[in-house]
gemmi code that builds the backbone of each chain (N, CA, C; Angstrom):
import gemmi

chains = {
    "A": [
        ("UNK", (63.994, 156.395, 60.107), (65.408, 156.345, 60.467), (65.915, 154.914, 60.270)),
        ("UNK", (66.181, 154.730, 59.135), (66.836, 152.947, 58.686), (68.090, 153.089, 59.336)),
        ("UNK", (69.328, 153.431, 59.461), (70.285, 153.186, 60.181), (71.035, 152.579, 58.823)),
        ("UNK", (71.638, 151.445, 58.961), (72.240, 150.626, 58.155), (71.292, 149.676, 57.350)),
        ("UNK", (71.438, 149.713, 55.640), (70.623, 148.955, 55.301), (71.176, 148.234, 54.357)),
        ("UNK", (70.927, 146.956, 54.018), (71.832, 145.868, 53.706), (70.501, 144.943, 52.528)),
        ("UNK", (71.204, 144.781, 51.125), (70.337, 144.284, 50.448), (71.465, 143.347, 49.220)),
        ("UNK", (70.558, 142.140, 48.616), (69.707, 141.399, 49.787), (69.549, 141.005, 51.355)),
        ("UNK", (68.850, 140.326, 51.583), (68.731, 139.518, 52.715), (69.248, 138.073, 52.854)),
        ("UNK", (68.939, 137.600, 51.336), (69.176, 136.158, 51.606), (69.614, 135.925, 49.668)),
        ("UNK", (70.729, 134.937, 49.308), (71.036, 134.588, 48.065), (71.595, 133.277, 48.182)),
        ("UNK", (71.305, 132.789, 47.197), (71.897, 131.608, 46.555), (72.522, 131.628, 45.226)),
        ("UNK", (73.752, 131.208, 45.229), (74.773, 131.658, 44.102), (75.401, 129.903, 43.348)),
        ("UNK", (75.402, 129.714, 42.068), (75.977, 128.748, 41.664), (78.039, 128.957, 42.215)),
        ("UNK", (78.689, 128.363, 42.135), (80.031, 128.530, 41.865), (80.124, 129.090, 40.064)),
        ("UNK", (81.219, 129.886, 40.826), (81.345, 130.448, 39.139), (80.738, 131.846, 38.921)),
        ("UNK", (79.708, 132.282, 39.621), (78.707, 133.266, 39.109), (79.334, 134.264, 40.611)),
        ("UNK", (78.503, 135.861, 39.448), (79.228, 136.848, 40.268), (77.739, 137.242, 40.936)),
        ("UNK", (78.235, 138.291, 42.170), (76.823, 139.288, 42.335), (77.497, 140.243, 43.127)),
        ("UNK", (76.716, 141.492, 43.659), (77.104, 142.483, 44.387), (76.056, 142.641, 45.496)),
        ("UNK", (76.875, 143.139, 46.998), (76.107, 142.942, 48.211), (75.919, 144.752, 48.093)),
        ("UNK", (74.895, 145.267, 48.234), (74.701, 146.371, 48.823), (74.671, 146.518, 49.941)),
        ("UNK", (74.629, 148.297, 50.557), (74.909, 148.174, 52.006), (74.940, 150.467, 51.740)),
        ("UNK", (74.206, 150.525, 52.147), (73.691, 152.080, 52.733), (73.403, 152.366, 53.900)),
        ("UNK", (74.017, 153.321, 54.385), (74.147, 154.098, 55.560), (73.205, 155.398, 55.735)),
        ("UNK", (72.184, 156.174, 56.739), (71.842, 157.338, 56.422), (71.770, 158.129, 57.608)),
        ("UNK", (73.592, 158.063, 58.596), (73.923, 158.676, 59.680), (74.647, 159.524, 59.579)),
        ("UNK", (75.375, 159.307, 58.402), (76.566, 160.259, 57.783), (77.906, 159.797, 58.223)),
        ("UNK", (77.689, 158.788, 58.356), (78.936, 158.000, 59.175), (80.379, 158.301, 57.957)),
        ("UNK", (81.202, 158.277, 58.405), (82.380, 158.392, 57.625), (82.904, 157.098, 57.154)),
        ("UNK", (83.185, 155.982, 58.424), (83.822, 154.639, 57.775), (82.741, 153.534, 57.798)),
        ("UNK", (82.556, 152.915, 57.056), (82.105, 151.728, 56.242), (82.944, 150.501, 56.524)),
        ("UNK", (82.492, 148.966, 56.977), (83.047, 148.005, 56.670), (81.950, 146.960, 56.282)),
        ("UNK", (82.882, 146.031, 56.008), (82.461, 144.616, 55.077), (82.954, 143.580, 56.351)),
        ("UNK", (81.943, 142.805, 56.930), (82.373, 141.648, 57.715), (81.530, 140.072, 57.043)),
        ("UNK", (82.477, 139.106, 57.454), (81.755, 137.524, 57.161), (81.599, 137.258, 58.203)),
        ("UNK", (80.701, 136.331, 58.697), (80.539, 135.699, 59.989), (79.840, 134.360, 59.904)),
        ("UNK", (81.007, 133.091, 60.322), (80.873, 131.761, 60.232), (80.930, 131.695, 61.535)),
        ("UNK", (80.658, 130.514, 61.731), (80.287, 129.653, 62.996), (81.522, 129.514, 63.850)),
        ("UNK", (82.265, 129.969, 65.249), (82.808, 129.570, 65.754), (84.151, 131.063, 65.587)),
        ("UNK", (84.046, 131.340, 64.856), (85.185, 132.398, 64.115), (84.798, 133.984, 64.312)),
        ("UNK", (83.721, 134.341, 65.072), (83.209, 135.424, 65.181), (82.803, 136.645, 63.626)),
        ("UNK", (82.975, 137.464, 64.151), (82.957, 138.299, 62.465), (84.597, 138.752, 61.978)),
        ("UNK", (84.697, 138.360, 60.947), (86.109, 139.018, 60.335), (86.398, 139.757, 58.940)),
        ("UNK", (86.974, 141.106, 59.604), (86.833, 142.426, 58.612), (87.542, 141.817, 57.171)),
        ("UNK", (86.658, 141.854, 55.922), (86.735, 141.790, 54.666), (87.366, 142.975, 54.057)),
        ("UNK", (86.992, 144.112, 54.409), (87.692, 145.284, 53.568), (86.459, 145.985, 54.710)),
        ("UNK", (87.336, 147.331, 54.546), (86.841, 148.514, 55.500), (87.094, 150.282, 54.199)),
        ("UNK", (86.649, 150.892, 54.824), (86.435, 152.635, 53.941), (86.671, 153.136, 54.827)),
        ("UNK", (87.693, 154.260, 55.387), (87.631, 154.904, 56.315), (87.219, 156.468, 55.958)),
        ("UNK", (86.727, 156.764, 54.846), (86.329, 157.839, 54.531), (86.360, 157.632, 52.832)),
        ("UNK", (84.812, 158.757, 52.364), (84.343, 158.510, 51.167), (85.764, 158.652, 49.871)),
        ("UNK", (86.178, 157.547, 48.964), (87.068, 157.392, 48.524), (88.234, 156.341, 48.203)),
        ("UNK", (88.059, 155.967, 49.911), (89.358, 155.164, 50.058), (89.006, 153.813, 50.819)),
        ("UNK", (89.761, 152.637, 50.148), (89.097, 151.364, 50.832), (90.178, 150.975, 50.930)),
        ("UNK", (91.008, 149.709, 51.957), (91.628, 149.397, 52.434), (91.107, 147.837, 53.086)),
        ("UNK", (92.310, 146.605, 52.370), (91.845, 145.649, 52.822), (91.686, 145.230, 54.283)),
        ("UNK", (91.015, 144.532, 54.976), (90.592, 143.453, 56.353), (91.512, 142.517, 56.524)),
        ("UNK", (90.958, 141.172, 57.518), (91.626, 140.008, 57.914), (91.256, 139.068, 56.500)),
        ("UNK", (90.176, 139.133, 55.389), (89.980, 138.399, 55.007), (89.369, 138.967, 53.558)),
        ("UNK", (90.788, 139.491, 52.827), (89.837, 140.356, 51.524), (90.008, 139.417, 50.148)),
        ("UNK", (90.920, 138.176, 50.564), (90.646, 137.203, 48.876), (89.408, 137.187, 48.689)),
        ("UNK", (89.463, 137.281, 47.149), (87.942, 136.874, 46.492), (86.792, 137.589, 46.799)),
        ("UNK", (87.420, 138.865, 47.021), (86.106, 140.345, 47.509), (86.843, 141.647, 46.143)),
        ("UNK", (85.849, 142.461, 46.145), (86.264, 143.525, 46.029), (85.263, 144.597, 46.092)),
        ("UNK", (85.486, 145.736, 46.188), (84.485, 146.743, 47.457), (84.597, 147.815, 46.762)),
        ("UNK", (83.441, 148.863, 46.591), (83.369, 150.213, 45.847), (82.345, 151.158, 47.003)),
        ("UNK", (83.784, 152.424, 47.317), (82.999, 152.794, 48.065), (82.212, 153.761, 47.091)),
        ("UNK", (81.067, 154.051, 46.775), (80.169, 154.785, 45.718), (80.105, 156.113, 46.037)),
        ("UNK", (80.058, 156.529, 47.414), (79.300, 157.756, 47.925), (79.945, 157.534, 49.463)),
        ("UNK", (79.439, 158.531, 50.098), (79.592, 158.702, 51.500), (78.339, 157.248, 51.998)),
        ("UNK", (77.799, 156.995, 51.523), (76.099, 156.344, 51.796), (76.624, 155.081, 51.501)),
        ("UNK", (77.392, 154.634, 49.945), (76.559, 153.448, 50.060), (78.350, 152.679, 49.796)),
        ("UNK", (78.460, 150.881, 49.868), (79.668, 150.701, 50.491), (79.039, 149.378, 49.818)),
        ("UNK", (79.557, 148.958, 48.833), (79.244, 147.950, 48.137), (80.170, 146.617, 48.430)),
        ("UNK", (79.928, 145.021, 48.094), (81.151, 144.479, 48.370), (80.568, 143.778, 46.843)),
        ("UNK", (81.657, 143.145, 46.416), (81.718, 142.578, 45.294), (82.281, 140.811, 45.287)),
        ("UNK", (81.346, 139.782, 44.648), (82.337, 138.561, 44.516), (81.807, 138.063, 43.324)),
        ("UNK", (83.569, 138.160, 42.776), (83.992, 137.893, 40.833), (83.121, 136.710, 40.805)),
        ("UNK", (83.778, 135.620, 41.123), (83.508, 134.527, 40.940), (83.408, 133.622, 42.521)),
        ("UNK", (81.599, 133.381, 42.699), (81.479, 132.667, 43.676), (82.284, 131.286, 44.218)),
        ("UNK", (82.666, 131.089, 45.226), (83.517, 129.974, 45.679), (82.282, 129.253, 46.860)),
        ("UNK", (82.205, 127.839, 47.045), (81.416, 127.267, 48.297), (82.465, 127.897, 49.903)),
        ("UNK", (83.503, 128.297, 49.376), (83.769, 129.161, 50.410), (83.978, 130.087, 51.182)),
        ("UNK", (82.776, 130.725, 50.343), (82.061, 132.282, 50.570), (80.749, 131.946, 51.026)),
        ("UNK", (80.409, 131.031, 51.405), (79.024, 130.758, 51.796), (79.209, 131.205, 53.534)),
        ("UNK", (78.440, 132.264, 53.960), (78.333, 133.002, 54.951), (77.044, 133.427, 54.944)),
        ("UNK", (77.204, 134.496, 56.534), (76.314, 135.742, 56.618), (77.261, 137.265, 56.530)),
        ("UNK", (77.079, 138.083, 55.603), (78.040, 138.993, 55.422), (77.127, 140.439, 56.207)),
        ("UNK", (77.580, 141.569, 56.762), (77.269, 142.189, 57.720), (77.891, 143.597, 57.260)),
        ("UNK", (77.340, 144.440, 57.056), (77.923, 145.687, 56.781), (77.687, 146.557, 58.050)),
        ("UNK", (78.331, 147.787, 58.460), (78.600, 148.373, 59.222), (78.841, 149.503, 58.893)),
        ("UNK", (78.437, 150.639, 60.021), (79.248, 152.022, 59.728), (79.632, 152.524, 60.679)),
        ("UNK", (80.501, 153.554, 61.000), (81.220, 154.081, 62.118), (81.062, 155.365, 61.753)),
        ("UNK", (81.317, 156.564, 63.199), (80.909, 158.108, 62.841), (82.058, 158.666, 62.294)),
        ("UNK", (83.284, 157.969, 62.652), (84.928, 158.750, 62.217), (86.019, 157.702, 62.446)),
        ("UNK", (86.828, 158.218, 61.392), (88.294, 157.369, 61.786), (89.061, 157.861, 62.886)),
        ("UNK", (89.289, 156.649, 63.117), (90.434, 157.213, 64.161), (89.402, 157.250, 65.739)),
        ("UNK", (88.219, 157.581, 65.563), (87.293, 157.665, 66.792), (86.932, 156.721, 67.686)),
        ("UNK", (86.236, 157.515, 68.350), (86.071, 156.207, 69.624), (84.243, 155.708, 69.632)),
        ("UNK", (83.704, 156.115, 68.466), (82.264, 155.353, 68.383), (81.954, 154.221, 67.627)),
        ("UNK", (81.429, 153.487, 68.523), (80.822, 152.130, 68.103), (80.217, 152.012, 66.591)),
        ("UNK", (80.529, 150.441, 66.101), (79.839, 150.359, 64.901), (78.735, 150.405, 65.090)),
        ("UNK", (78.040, 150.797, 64.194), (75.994, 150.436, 63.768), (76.101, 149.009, 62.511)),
        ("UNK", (75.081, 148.306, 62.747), (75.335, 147.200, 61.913), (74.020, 147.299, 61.014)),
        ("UNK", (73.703, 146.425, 59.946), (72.931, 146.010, 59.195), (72.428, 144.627, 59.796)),
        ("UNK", (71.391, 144.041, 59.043), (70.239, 142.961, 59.517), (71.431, 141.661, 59.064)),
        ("UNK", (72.556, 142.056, 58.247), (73.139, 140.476, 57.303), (72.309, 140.337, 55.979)),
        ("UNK", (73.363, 139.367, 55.696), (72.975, 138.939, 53.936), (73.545, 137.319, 53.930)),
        ("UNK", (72.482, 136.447, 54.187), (72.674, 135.003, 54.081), (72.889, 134.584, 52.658)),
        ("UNK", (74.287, 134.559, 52.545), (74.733, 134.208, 51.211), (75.246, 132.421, 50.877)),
        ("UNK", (74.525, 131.686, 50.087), (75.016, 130.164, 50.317), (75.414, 130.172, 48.238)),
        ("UNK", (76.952, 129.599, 48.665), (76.993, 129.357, 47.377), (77.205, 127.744, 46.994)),
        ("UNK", (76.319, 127.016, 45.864), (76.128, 126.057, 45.849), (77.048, 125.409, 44.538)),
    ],
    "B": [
        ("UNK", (99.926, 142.814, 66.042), (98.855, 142.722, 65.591), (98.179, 142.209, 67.132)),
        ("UNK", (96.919, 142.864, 66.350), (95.741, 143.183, 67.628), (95.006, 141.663, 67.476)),
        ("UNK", (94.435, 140.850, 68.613), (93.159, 140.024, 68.645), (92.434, 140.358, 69.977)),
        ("UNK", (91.292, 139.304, 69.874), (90.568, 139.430, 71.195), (90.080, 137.729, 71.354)),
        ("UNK", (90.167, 137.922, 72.433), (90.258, 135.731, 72.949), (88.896, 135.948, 73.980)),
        ("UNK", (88.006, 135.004, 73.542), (86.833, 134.714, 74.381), (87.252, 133.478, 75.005)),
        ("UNK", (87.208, 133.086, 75.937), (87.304, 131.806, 76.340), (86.266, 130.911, 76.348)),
        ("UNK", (85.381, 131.091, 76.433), (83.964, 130.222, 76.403), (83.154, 130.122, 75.309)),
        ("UNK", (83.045, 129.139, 74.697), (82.201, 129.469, 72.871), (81.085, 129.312, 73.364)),
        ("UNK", (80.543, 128.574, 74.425), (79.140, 128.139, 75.040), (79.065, 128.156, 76.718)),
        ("UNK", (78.170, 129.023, 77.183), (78.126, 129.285, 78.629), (76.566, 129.274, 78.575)),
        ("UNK", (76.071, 127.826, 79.505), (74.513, 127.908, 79.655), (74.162, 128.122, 81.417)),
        ("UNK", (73.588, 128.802, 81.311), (72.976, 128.959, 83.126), (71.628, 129.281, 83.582)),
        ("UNK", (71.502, 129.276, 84.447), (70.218, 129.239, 84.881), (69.036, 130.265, 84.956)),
        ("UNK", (67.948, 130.601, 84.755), (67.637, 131.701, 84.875), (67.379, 132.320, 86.178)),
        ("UNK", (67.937, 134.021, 86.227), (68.204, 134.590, 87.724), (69.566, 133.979, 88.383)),
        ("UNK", (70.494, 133.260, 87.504), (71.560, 133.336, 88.092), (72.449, 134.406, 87.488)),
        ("UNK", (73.665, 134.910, 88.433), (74.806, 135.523, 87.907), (75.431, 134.533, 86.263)),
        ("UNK", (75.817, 135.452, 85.509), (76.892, 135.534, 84.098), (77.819, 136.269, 84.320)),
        ("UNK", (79.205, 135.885, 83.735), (80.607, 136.361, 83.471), (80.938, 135.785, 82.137)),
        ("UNK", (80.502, 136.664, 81.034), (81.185, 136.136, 79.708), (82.821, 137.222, 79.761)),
        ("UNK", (83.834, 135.875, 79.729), (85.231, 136.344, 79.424), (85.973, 136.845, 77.897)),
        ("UNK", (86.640, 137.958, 78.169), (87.245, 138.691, 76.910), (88.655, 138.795, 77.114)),
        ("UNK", (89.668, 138.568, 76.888), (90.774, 139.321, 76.440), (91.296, 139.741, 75.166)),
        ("UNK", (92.292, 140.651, 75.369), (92.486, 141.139, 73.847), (94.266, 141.873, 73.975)),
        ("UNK", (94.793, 141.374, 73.169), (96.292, 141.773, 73.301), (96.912, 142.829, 72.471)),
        ("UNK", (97.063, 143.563, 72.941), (97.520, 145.042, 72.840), (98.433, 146.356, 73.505)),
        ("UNK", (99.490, 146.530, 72.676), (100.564, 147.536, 73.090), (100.296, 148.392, 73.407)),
        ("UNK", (99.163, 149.156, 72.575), (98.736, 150.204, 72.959), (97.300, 150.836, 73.914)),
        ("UNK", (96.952, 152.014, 73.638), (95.370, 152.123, 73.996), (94.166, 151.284, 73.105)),
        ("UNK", (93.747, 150.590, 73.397), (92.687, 150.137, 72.590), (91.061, 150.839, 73.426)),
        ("UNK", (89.714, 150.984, 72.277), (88.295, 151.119, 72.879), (87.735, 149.674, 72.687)),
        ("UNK", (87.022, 149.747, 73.585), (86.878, 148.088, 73.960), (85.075, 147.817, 73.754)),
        ("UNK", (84.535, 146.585, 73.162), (83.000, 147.008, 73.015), (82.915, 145.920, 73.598)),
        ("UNK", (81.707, 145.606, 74.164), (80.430, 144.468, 74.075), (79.403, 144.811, 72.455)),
        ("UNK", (79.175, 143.523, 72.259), (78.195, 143.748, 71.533), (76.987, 142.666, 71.643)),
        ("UNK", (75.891, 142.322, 71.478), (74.751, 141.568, 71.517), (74.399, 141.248, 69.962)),
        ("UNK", (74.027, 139.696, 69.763), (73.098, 139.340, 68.352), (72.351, 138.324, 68.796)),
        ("UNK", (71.113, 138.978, 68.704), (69.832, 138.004, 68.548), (69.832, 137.372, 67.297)),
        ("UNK", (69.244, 136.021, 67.742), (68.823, 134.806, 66.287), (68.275, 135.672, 65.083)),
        ("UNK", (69.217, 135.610, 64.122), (69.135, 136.099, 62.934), (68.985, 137.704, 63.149)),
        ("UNK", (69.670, 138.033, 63.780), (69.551, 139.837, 63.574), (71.281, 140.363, 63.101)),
        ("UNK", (71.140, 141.442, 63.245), (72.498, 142.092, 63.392), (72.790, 142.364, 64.607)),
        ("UNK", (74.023, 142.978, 64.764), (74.781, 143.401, 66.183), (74.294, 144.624, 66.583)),
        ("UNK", (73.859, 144.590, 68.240), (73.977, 145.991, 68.362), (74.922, 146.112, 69.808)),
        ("UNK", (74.637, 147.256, 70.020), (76.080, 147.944, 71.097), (75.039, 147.466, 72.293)),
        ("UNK", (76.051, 146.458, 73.131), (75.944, 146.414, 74.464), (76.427, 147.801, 75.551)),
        ("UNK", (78.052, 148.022, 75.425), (78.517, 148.621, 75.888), (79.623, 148.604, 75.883)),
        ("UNK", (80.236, 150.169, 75.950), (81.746, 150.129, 75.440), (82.685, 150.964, 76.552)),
        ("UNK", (84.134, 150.780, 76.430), (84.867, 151.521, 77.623), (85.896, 151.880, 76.271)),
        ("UNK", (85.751, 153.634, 76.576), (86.610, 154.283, 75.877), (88.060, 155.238, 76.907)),
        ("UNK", (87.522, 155.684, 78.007), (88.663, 156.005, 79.231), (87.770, 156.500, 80.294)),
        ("UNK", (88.653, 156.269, 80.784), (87.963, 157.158, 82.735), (87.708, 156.005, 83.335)),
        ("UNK", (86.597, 155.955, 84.159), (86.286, 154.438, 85.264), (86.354, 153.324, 83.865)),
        ("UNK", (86.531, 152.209, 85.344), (87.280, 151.046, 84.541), (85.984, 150.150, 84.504)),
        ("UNK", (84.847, 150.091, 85.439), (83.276, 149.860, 84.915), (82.347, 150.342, 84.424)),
        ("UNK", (82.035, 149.777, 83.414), (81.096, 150.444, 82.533), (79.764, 149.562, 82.498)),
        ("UNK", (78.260, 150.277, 82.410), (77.290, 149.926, 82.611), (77.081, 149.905, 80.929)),
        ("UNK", (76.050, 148.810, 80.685), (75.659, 149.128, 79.618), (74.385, 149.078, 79.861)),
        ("UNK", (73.408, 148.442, 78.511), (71.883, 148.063, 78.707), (71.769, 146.576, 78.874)),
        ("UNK", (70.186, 146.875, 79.335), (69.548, 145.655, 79.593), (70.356, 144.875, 81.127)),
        ("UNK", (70.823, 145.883, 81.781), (71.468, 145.696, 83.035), (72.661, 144.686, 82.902)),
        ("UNK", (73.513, 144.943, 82.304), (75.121, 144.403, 81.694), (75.842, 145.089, 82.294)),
        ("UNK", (77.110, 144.917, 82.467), (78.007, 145.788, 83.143), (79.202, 144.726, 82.980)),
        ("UNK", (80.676, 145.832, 82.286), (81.850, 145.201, 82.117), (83.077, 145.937, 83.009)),
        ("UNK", (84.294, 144.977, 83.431), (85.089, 146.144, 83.907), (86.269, 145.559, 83.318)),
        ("UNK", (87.039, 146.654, 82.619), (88.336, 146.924, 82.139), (89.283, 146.825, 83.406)),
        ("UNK", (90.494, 145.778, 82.848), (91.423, 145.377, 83.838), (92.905, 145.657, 82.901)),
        ("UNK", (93.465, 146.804, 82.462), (94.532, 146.888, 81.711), (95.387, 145.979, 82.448)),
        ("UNK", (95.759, 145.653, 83.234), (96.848, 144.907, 83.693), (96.830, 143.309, 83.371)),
        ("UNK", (95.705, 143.187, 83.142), (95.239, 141.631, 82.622), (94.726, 141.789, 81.742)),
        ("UNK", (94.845, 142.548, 80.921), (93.940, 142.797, 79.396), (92.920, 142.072, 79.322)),
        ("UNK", (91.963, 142.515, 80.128), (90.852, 141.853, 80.411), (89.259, 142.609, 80.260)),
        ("UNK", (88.278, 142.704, 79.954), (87.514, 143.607, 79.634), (85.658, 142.429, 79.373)),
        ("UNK", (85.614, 141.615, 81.040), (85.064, 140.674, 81.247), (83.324, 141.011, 81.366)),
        ("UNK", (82.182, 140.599, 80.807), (81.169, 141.189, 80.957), (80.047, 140.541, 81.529)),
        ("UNK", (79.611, 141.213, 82.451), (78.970, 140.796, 84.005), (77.663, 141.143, 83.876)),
        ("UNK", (76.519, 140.292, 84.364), (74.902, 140.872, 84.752), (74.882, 139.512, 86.109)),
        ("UNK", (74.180, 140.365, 87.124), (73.734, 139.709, 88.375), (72.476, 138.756, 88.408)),
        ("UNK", (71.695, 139.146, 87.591), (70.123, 138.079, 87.289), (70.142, 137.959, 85.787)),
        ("UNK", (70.025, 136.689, 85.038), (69.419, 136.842, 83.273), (67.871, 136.073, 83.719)),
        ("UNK", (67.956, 137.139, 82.290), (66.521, 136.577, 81.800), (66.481, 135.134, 80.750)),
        ("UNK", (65.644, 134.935, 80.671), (65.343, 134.590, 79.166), (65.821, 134.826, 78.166)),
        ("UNK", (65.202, 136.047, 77.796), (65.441, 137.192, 76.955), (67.117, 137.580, 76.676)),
        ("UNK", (67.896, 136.731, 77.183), (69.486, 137.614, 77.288), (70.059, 136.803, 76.538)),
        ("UNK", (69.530, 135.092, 76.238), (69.837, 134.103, 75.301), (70.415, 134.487, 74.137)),
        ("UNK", (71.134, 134.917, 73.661), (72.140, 135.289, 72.654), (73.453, 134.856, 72.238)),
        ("UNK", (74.174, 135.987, 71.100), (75.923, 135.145, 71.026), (76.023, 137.086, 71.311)),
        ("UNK", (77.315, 136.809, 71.785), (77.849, 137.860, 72.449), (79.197, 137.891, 71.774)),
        ("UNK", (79.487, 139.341, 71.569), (80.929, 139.273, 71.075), (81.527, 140.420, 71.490)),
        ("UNK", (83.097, 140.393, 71.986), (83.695, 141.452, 72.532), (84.535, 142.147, 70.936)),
        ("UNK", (85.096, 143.410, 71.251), (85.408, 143.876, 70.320), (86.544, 145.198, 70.693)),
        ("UNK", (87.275, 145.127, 69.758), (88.774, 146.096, 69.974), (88.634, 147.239, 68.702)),
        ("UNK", (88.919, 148.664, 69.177), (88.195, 149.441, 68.150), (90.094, 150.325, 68.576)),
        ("UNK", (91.038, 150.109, 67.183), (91.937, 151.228, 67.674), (92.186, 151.613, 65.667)),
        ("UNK", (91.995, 153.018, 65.977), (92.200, 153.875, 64.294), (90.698, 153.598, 63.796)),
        ("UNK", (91.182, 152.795, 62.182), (89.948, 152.663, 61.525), (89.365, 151.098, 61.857)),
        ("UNK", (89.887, 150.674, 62.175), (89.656, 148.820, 62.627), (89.213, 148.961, 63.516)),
        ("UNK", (87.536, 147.551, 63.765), (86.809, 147.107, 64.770), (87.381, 145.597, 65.012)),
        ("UNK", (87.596, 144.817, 65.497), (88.235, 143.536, 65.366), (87.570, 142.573, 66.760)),
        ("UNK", (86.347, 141.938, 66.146), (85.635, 140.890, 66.715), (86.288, 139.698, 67.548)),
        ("UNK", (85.738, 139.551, 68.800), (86.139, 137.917, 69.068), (85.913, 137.055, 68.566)),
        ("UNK", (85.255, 135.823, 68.749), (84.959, 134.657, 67.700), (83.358, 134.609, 68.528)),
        ("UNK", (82.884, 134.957, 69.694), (81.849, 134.916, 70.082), (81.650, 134.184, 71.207)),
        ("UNK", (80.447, 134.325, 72.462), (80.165, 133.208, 73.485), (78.928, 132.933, 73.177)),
        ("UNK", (78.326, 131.856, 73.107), (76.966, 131.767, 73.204), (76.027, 131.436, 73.750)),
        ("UNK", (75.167, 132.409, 74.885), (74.689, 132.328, 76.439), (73.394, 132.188, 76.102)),
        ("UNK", (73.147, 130.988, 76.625), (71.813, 130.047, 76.887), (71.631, 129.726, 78.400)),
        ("UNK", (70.178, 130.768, 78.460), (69.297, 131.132, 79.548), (68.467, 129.942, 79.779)),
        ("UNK", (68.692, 129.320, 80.970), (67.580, 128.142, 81.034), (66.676, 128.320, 81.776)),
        ("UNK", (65.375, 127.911, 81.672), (64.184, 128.148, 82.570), (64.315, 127.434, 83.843)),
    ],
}
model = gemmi.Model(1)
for chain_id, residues in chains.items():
    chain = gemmi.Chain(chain_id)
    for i, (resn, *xyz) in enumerate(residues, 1):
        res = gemmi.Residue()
        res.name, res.seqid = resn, gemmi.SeqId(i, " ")
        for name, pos in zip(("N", "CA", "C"), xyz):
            atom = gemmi.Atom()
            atom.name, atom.element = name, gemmi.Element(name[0])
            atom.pos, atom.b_iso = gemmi.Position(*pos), 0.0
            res.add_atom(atom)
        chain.add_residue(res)
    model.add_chain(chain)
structure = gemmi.Structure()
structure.add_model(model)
structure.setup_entities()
């Protein structure tokens, strides 16, 4: 029973260069989000899925972009790395929109771009 | 637009003393309200959440928060810490499809 699973774990990115964060679910959860989490600022929603199909930007969606693939898996995307994307990014899933159940989280993805 | 205000970024105390990590969060409407817990280098998991009915809610690891709509307040309480409780803590506002994080407290258990 993995819950939320989040790959990589850990990257190092030049500026300039792209990559994609994976992020699979296997609860059947309906909504999907994308969070960053810096020091002092808590976590802040990047783009969210509230059901397989449809994505809808966060507090903080410059310089992202997100494919929801499947009901399962909830990808985030960055074109071109910036040193100010250097985070821990955190995927999440929820059982329904609109509902009243708690997120499930992933382990993070220590992303440093140099 | 919805936030949630921690007041304390750092709360250290003693071990076996009382904790009160503070939350507010400003909102017109009904909001579901979380605790959440992150251990050093992990992810978040669910402390405990108030969705309606009593206004205290127990969670784990002997936590307990109580919802104060009149002070939009949703403050989270344990009577003895451990060690073990040394974490960053974050409150959280859940209304539609949006979860919307505080910025965090970070409670250091001293021997």
């Amino acid at each position: 029973n993995a819950g939320v699973t989040q790959t990589p774990k850990f990257q190092v990115l030049k500026t300039g260069q792209s990559m994609t964060l994976q992020c699979a679910q296997d609860m059947n959860h309906n909504s999907m989000y994308w969070y960053r989490q810096d020091p002092g600022m808590g976590l802040r929603l990047i783009y969210y899925s509230a059901s397989e199909g449809t994505t809808d930007k966060g507090e903080v969606p410059n310089g992202y972009n997100v494919s929801r693939l499947n009901k399962r898996e909830f990808s985030l995307r960055l074109e071109s790395a910036a040193p100010s994307q250097t985070s821990v990014y955190f995927c999440a899933s929820s059982e329904s929109t609109g509902g009243i159940s708690e997120a499930f989280f992933g382990q993070g993805t220590r992303l440093t771009v140099v | 637009a919805q936030s949630v205000t921690q007041l304390d970024s750092q709360v250290p105390v003693f071990e076996e003393a009382p904790v009160e990590l503070r939350c507010n969060y400003s909102s017109s409407v009904s909001v579901y309200l979380f605790w959440y817990v992150q251990y050093p280098n992990q992810g978040l998991q669910l402390l405990l959440k108030y969705l309606s009915g009593s206004t205290l809610v127990k969670g784990i690891n002997g936590f307990e928060a109580e919802f104060n709509k009149s002070q939009t307040s949703f403050h989270l309480r344990k009577p003895s810490v451990h060690i073990s409780d040394t974490a960053e803590y974050f409150c959280a506002v859940r209304r539609t499809d949006k979860v919307i994080f505080g910025p965090g407290t970070s409670l250091s258990v001293i021997p």
